[in-house]
Each structure stands twice: as C-alpha cells, then as structure tokens.
ChimeraX commands (.cxc) that place a marker at each C-alpha (Angstrom):
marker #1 position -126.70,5.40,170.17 radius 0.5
marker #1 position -124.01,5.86,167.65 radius 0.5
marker #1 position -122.91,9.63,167.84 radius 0.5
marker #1 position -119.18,8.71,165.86 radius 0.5
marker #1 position -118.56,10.36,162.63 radius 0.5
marker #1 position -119.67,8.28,159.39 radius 0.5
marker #1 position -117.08,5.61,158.41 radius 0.5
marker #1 position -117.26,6.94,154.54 radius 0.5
marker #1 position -118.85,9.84,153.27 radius 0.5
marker #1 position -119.08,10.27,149.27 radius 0.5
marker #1 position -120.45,13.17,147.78 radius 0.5
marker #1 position -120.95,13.04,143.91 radius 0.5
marker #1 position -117.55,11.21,143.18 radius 0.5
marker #1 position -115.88,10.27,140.46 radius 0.5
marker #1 position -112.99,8.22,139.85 radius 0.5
marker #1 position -110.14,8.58,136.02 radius 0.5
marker #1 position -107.57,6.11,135.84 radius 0.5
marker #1 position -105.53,6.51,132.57 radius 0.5
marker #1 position -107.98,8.65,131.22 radius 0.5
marker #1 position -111.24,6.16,131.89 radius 0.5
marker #1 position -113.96,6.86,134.01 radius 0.5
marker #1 position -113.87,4.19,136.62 radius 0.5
marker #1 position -117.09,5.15,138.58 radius 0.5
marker #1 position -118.46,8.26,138.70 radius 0.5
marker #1 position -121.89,9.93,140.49 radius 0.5
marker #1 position -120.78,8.58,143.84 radius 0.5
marker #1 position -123.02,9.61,146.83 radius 0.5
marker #1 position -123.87,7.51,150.11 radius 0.5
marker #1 position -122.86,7.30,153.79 radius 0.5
marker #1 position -122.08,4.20,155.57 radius 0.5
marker #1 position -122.42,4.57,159.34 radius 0.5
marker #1 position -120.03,3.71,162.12 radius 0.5
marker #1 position -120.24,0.12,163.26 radius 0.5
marker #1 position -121.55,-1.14,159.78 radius 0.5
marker #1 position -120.32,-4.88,158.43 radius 0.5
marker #1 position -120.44,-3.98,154.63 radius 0.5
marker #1 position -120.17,-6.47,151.35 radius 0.5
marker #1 position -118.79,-4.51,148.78 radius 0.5
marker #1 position -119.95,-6.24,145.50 radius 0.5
marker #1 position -119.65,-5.74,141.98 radius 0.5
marker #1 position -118.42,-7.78,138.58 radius 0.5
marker #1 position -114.49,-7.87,138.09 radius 0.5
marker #1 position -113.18,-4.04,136.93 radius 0.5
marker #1 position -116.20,-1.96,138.38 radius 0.5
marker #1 position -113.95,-0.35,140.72 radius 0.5
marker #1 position -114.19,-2.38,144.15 radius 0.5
marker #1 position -110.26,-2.07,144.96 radius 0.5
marker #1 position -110.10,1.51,143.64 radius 0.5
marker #1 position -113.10,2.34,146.10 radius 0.5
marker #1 position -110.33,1.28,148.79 radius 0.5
marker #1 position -107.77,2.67,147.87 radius 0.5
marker #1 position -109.58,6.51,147.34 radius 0.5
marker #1 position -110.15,5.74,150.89 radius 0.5
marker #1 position -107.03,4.92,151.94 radius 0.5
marker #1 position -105.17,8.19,150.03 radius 0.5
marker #1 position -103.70,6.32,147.75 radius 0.5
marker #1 position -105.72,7.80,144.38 radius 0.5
marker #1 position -107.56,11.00,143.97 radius 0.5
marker #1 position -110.97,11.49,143.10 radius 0.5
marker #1 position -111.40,13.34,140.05 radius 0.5
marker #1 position -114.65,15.59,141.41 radius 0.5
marker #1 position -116.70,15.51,144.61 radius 0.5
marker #1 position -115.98,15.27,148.10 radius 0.5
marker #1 position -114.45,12.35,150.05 radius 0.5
marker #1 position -115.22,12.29,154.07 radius 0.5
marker #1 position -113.54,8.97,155.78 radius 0.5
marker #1 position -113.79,8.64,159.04 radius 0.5
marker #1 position -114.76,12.55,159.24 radius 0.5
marker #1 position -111.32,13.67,157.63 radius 0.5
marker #1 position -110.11,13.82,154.34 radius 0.5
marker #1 position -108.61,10.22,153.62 radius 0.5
marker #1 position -104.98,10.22,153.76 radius 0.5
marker #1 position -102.28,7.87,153.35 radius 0.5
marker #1 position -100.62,6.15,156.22 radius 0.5
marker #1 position -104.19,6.63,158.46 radius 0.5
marker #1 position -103.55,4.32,161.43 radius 0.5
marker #1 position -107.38,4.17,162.20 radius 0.5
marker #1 position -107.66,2.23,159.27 radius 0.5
marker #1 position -106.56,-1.34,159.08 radius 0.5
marker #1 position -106.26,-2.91,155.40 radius 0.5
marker #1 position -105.60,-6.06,154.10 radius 0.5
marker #1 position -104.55,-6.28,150.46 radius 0.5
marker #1 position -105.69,-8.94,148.03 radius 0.5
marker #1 position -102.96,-12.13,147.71 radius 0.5
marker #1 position -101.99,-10.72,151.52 radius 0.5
marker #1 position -99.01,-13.60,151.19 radius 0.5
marker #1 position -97.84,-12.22,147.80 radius 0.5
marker #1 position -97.72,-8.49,148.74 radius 0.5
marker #1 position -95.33,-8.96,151.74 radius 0.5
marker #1 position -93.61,-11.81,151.26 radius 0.5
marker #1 position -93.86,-15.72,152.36 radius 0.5
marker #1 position -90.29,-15.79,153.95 radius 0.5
marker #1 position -90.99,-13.33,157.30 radius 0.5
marker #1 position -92.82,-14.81,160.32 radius 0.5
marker #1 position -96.19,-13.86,160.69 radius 0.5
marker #1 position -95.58,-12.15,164.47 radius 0.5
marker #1 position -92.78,-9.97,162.55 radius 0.5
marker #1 position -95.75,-8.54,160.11 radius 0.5
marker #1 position -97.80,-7.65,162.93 radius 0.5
marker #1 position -95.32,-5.77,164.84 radius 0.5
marker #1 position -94.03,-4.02,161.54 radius 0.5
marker #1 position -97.60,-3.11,160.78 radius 0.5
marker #1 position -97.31,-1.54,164.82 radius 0.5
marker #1 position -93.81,0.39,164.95 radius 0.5
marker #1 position -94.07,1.88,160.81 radius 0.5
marker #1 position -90.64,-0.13,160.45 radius 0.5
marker #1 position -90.74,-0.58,156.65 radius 0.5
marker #1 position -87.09,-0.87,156.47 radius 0.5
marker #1 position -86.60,-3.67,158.78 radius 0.5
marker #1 position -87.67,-4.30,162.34 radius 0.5
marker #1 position -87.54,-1.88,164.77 radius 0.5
marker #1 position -86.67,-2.26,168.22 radius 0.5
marker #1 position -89.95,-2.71,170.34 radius 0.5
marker #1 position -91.28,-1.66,173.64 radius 0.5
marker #1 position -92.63,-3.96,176.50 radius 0.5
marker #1 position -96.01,-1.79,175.96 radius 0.5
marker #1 position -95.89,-2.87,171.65 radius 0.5
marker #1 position -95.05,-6.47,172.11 radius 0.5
marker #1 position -98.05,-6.78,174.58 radius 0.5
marker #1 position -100.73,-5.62,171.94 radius 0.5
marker #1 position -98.99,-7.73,169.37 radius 0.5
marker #1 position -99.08,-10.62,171.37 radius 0.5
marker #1 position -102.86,-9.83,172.54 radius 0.5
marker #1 position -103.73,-9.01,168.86 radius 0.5
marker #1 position -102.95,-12.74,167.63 radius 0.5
marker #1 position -104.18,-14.12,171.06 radius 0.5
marker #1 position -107.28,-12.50,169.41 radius 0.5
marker #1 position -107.63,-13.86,166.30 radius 0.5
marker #1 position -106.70,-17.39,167.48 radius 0.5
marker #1 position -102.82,-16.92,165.42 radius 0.5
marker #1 position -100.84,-17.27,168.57 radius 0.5
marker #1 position -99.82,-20.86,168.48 radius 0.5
marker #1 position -98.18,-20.34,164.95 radius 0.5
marker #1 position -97.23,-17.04,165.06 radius 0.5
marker #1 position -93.66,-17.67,165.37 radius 0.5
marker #1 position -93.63,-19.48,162.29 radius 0.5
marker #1 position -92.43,-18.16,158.16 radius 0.5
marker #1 position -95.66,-16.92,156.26 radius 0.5
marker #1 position -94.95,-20.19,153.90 radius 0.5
marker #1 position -95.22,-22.90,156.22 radius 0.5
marker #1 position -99.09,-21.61,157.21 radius 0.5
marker #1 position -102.31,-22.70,155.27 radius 0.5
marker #1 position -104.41,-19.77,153.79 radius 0.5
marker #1 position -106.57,-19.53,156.74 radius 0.5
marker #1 position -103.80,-18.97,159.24 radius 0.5
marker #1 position -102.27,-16.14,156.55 radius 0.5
marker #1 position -105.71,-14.64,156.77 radius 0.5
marker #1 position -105.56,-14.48,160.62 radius 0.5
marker #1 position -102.53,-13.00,160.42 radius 0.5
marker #1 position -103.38,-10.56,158.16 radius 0.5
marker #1 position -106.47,-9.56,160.01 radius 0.5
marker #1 position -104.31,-9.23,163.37 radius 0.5
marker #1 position -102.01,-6.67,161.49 radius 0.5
marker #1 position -105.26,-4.82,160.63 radius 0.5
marker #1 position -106.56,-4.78,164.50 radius 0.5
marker #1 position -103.61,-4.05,166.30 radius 0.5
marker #1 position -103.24,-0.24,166.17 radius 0.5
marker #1 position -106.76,-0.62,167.65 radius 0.5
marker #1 position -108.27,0.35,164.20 radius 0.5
marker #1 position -111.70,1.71,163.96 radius 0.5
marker #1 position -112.15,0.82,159.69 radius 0.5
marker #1 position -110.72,-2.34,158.48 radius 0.5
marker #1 position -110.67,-2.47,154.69 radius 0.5
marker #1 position -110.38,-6.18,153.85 radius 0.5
marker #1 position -110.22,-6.88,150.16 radius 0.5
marker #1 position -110.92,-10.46,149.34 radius 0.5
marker #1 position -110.10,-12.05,152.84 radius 0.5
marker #1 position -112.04,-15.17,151.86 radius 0.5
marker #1 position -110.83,-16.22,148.49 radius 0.5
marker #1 position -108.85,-19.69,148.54 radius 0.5
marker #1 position -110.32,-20.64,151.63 radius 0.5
marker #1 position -112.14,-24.09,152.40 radius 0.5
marker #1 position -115.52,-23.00,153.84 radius 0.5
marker #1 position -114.46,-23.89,157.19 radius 0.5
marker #1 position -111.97,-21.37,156.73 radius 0.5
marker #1 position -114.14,-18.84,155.47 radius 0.5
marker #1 position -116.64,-19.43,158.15 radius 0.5
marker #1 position -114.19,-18.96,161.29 radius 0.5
marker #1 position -113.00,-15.79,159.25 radius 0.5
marker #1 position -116.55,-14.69,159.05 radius 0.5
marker #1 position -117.28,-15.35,162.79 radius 0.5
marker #1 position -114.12,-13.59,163.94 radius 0.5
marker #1 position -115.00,-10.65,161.70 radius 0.5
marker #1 position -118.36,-10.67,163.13 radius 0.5
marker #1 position -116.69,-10.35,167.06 radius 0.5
marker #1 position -114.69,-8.12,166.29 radius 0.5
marker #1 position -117.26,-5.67,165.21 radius 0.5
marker #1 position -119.46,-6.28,168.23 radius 0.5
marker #1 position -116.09,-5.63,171.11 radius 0.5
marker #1 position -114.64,-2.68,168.96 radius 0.5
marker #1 position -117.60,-1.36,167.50 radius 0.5
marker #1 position -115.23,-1.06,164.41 radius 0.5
marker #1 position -116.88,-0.54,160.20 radius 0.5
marker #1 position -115.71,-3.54,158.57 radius 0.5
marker #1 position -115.45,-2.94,154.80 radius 0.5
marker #1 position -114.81,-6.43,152.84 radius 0.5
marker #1 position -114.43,-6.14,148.62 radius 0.5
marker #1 position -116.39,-10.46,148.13 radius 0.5
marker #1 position -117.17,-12.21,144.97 radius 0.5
marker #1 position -119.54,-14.77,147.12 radius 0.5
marker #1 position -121.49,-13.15,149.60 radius 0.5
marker #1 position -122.85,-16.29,150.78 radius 0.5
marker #1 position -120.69,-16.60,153.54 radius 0.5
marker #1 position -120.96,-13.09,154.74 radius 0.5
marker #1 position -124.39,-13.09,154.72 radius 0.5
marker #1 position -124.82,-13.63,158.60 radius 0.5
marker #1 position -122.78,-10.29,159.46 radius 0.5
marker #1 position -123.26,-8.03,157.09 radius 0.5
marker #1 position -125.20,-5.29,157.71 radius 0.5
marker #1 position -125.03,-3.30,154.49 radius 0.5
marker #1 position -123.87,-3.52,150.62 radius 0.5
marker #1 position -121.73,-0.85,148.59 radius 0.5
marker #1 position -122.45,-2.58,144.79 radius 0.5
marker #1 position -121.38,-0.75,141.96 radius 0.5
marker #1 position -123.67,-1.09,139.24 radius 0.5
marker #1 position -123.66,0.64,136.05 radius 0.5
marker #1 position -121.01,2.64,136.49 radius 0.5
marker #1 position -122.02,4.37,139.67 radius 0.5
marker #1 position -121.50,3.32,143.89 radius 0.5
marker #1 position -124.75,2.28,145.67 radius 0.5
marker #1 position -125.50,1.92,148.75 radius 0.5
marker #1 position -128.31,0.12,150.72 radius 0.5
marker #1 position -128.95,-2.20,154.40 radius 0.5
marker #1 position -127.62,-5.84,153.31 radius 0.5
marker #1 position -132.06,-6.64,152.74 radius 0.5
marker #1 position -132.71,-4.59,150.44 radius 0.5
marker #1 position -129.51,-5.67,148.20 radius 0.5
marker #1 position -129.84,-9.22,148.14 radius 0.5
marker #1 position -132.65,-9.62,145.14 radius 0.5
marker #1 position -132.92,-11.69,142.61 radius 0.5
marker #1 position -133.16,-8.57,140.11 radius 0.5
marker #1 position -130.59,-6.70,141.27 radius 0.5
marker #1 position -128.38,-9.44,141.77 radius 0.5
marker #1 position -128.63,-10.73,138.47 radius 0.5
marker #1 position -128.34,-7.20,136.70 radius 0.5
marker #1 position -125.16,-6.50,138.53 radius 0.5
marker #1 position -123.39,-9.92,138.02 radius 0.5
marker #1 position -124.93,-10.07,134.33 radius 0.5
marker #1 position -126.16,-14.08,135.19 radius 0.5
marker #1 position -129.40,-15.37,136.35 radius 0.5
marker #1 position -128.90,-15.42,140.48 radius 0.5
marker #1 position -131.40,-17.29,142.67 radius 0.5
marker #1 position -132.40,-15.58,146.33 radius 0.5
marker #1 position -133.51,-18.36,149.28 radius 0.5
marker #1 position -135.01,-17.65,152.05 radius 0.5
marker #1 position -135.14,-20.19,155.15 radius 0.5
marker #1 position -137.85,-20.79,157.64 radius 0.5
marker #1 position -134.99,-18.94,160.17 radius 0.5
marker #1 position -135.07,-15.67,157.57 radius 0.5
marker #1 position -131.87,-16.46,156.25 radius 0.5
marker #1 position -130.79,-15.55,153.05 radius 0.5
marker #1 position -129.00,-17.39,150.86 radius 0.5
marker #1 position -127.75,-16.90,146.99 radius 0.5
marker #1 position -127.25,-19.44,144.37 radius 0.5
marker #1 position -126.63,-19.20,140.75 radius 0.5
marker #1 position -129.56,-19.91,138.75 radius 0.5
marker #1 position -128.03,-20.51,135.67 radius 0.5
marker #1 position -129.64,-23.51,135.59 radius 0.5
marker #1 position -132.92,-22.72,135.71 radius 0.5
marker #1 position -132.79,-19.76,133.39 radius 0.5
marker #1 position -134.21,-20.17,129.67 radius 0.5
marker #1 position -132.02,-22.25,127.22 radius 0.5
marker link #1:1,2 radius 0.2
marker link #1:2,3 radius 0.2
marker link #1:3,4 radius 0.2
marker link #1:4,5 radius 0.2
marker link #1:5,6 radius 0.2
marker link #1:6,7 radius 0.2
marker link #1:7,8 radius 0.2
marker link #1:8,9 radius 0.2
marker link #1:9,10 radius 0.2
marker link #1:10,11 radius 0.2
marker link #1:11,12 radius 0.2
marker link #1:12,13 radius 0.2
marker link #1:13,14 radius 0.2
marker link #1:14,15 radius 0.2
marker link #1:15,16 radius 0.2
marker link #1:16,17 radius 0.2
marker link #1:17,18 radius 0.2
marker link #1:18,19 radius 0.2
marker link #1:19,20 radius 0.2
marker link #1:20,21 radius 0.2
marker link #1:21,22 radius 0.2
marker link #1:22,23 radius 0.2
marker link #1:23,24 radius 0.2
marker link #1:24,25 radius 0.2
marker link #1:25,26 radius 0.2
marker link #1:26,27 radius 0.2
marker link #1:27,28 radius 0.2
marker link #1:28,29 radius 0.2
marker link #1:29,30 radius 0.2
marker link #1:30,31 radius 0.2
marker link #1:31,32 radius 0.2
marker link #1:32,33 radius 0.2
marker link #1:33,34 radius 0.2
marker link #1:34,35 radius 0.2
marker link #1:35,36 radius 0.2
marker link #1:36,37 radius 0.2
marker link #1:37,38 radius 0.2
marker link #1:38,39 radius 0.2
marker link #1:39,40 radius 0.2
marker link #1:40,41 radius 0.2
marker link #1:41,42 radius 0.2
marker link #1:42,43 radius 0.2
marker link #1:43,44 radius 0.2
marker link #1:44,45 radius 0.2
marker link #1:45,46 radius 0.2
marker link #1:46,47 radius 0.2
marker link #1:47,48 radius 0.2
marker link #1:48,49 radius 0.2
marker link #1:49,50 radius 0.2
marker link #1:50,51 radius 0.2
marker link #1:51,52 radius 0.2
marker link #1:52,53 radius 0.2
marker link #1:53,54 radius 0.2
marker link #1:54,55 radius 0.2
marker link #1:55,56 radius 0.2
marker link #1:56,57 radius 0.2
marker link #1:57,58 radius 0.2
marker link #1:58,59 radius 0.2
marker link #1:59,60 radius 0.2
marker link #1:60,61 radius 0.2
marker link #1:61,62 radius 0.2
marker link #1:62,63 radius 0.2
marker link #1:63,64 radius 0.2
marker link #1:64,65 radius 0.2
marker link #1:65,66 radius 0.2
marker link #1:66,67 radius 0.2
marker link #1:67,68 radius 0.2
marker link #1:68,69 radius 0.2
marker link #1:69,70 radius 0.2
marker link #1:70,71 radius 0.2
marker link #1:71,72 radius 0.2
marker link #1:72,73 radius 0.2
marker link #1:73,74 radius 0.2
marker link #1:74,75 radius 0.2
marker link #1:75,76 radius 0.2
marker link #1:76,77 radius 0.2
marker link #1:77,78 radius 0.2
marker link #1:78,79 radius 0.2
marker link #1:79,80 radius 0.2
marker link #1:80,81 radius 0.2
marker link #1:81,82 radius 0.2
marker link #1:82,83 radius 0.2
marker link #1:83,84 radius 0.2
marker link #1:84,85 radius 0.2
marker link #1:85,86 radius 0.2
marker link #1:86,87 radius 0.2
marker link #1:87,88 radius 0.2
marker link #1:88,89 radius 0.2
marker link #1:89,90 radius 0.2
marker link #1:90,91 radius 0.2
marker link #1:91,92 radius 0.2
marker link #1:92,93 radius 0.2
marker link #1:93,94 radius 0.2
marker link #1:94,95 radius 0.2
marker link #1:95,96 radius 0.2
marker link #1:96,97 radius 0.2
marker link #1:97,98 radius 0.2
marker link #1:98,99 radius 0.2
marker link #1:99,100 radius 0.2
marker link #1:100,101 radius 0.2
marker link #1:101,102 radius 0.2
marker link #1:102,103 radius 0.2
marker link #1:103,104 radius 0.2
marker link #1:104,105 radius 0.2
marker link #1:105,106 radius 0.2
marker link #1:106,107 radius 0.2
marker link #1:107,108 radius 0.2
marker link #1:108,109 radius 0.2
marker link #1:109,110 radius 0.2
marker link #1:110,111 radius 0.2
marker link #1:111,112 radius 0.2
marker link #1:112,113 radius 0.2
marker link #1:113,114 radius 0.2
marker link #1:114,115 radius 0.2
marker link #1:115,116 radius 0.2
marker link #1:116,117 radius 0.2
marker link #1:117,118 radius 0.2
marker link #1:118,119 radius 0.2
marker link #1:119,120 radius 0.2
marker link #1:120,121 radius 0.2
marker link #1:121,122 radius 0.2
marker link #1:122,123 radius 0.2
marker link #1:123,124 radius 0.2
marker link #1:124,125 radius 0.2
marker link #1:125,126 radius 0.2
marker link #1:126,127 radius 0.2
marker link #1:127,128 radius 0.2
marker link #1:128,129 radius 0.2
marker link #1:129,130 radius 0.2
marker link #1:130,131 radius 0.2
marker link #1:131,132 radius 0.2
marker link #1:132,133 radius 0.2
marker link #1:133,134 radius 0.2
marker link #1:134,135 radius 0.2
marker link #1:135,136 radius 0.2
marker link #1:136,137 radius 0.2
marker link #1:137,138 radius 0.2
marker link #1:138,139 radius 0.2
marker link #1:139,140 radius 0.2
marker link #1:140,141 radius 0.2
marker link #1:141,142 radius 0.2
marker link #1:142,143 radius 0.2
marker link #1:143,144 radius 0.2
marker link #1:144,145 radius 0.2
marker link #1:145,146 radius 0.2
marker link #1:146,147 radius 0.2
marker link #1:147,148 radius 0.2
marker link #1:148,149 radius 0.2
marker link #1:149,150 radius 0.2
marker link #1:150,151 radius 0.2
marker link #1:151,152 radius 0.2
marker link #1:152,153 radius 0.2
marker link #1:153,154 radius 0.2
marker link #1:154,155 radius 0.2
marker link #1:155,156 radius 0.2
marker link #1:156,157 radius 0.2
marker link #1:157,158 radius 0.2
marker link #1:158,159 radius 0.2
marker link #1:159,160 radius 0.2
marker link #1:160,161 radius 0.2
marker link #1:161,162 radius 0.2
marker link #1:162,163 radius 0.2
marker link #1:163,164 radius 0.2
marker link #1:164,165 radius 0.2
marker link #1:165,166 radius 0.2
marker link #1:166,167 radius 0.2
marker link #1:167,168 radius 0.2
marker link #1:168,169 radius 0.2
marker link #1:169,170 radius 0.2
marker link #1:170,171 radius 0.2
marker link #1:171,172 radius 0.2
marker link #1:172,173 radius 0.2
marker link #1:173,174 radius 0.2
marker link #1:174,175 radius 0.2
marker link #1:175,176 radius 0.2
marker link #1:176,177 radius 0.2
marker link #1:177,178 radius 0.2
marker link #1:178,179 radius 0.2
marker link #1:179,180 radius 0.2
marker link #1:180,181 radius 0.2
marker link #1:181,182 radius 0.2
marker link #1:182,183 radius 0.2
marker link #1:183,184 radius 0.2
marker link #1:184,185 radius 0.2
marker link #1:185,186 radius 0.2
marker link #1:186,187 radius 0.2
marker link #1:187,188 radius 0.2
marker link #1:188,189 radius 0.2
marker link #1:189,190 radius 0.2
marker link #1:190,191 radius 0.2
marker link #1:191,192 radius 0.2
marker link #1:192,193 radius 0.2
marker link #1:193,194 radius 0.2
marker link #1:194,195 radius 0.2
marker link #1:195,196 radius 0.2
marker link #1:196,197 radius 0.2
marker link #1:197,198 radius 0.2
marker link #1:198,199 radius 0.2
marker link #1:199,200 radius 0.2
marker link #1:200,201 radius 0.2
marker link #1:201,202 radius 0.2
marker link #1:202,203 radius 0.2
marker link #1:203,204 radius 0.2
marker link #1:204,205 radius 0.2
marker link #1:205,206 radius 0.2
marker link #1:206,207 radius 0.2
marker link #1:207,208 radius 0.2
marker link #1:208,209 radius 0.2
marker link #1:209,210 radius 0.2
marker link #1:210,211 radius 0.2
marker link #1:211,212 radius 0.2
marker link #1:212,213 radius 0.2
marker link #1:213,214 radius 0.2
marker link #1:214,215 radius 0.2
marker link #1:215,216 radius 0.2
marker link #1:216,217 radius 0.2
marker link #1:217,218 radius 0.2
marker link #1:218,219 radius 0.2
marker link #1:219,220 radius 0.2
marker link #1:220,221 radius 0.2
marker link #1:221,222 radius 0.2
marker link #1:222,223 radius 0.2
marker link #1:223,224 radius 0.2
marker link #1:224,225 radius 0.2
marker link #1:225,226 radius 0.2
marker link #1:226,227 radius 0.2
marker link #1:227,228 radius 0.2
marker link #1:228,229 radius 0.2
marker link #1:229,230 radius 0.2
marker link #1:230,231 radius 0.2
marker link #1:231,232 radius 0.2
marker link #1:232,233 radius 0.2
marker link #1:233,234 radius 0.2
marker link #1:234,235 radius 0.2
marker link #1:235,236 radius 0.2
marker link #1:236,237 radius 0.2
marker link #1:237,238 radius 0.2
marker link #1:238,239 radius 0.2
marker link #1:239,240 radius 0.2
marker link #1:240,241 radius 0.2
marker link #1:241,242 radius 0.2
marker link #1:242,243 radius 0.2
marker link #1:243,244 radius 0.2
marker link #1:244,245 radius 0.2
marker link #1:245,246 radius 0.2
marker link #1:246,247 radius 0.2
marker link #1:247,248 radius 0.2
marker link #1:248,249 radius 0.2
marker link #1:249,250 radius 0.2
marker link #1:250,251 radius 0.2
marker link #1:251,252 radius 0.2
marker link #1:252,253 radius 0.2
marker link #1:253,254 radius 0.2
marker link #1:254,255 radius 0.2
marker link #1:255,256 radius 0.2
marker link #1:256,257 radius 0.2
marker link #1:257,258 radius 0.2
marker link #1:258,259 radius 0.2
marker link #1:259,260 radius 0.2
marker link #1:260,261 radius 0.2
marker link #1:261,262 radius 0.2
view
C-alpha cells in the first residue's frame, strides 16, 4: 500500500499570465506512483501546469501541494525535461557532461566530481541504455538518444516526480516505443509519478495510469479509462476522434475525421 504523500495536490487554482486567465477552478490529486498523460489543445495551459509545479510561476488563488510541500524552485525530487531538450541546453556539450551538471548544481561550468557522483552518473545512463554514446556532443546523437539523455538527467538525483514535457515528439515510433517502455520500468523499480505533457497518446497508452486534460478552461483529472472516450476526446481536441478497443482490451485512438459528416 501506498502511504507517500500525493505527487500533486490542487485546490481551486487558478493561473494569470499577462493579465489572462490561463486555467482557473483547479482541484484534483494525483497519487504517488501514477504514469499520467497530460492532454489538452495547444495554449490550454499544459507547460504552465509544470512549471506552477516546479516554482517557477505563481498561482493566482488556491492552494498548491507537490509532493506534500509547497512547490519550489530548484526541488531535486523532481526531475524535468523541457520541450526541444537539445535547444534549451545546447547541442555542443556531451551528453555525460549534462547529466553530471544536472547532479553537482554546476550551472557555471563543471564542477569537480566525487568517486560517489560519477558512479550514479555512470549507473544513471547504464539505465537508460545512453552509456555507449554518452561520451559523445549532444549534435552528433539522433533524437532518441537526446531523449535518453535527457531522461537520465531527470533520474539521477534519484527523483521521485519526473515532469517530462513532450519527450516523444520527433521521434520514429520505434523511438517513441523504447521511450515508453523505459518510462514504464522506471516507474515500476522507483515507484516514481511520471508526469508527461503528449499531443498523441497513442503510444502512452500501455503505461499510463491516469489523465490531467484541461478542458474548457479548467484541470481534470480521471484513471487513464475513463478519459479515453470518443466524447470527451473529441470535445477537448475540437475534431471528431475515434476510440478502438482490441480483443486484448487495448485502447487505441484515431482521428475520425474521416468518418465524420461532410
């Protein structure tokens, strides 16, 4: 049984940038150990739901719980990775430099490391298979091994959240599926909340475990099931979106555009 603290607490929040309401009437709990698609049409707020968690913006009313504390910047129990990961740091630094940066809080430059550090940045890309071309400029490595990468700077302060915002977008679908599977492990040996902002949730479908969508305005939140309808699905991407179900129970969405009434 799960006794830790809820990974996000929201209690009637609302959200102002520059004066407009971004969301507002914000209330649900995801649990510890949840796999969560967080879904919603371009500008409802998906990124700014990260970074209120993350201490970066203020909420304009209500109460934010992360983690059981007050979010705050610089939380090392929370691993992020930033949309266009390559773009935000750089494509000239070697991808075992980011992880160890991400370890010692050396934003100026690399610190010198311990025997203890270089260990868990070594085991973290052992973990997510990055180890063999870790060595190598950000640059020279296809978007799958950035993503790696980026997901071993998330893991190795031994993070209990990861906030992952995007992680599949310009990946093949093998990519996205050994992305997927990885994300899945890691939940299962950490027990970690994995939090990932998707426009498809097709691939994602056989870990998630829950949906934040933001839908008119406000943050919902319900188990992965109950989200993954054709009516709710279409109302929140504003197209016609087809549901399929297999003989094995699996769920699967296609746009149904189609289909829909000319």
């Amino acid at each position: 049984m799960n006794h830790a603290p809820p990974a996000l607490v929201l209690d009637d929040v609302s959200v102002v940038r520059g004066g407009r309401t971004v969301w507002s009437e914000g209330t649900l709990t995801v649990a510890a150990g949840a796999v969560v698609g967080v879904i919603g049409p371009n500008g409802a707020g998906k990124t700014t739901l990260f970074q209120v968690m993350l201490g970066l913006l203020p909420v304009a009313s209500g109460r934010v719980e992360v983690l059981g504390g007050a979010p705050r910047r610089g939380n090392r129990r929370i691993g992020y990775v930033p949309q266009n990961y390559t773009a935000a740091i750089g494509e000239a630094v070697r991808g075992r430099d980011l992880v160890t940066l991400c370890l010692t809080g050396g934003r100026f430059g690399l610190r010198r490391t311990t025997a203890e550090q270089r260990a868990r940045v070594d085991r973290a890309l052992e973990r997510v298979g990055a180890a063999g071309y870790a060595d190598r400029r950000m640059a020279e490595l296809s978007g799958g091994q950035q993503q790696r990468i980026a997901i071993a700077q998330a893991i190795v302060d031994d993070a209990e959240l990861l906030l992952l915002d995007e992680p599949l977008a310009n990946l093949d679908l093998r990519n996205q599926h050994e992305v997927v599977r990885l994300l899945g492990e890691l939940r299962a040996e950490r027990n970690a909340t994995v939090m990932i902002v998707a426009h498809d949730l097709n691939p994602l479908l056989p870990v998630l475990t829950d949906a934040v969508y933001l839908l008119d305005g406000h943050p919902h939140h319900d188990p992965i099931g109950e989200v993954v309808q054709e009516g709710l699905l279409t109302h929140l991407y504003g197209t016609p979106v087809g549901v399929v179900r297999t003989a094995q129970g699996d769920l699967f969405t296609r746009a149904a555009w189609r289909d829909a009434p000319r």
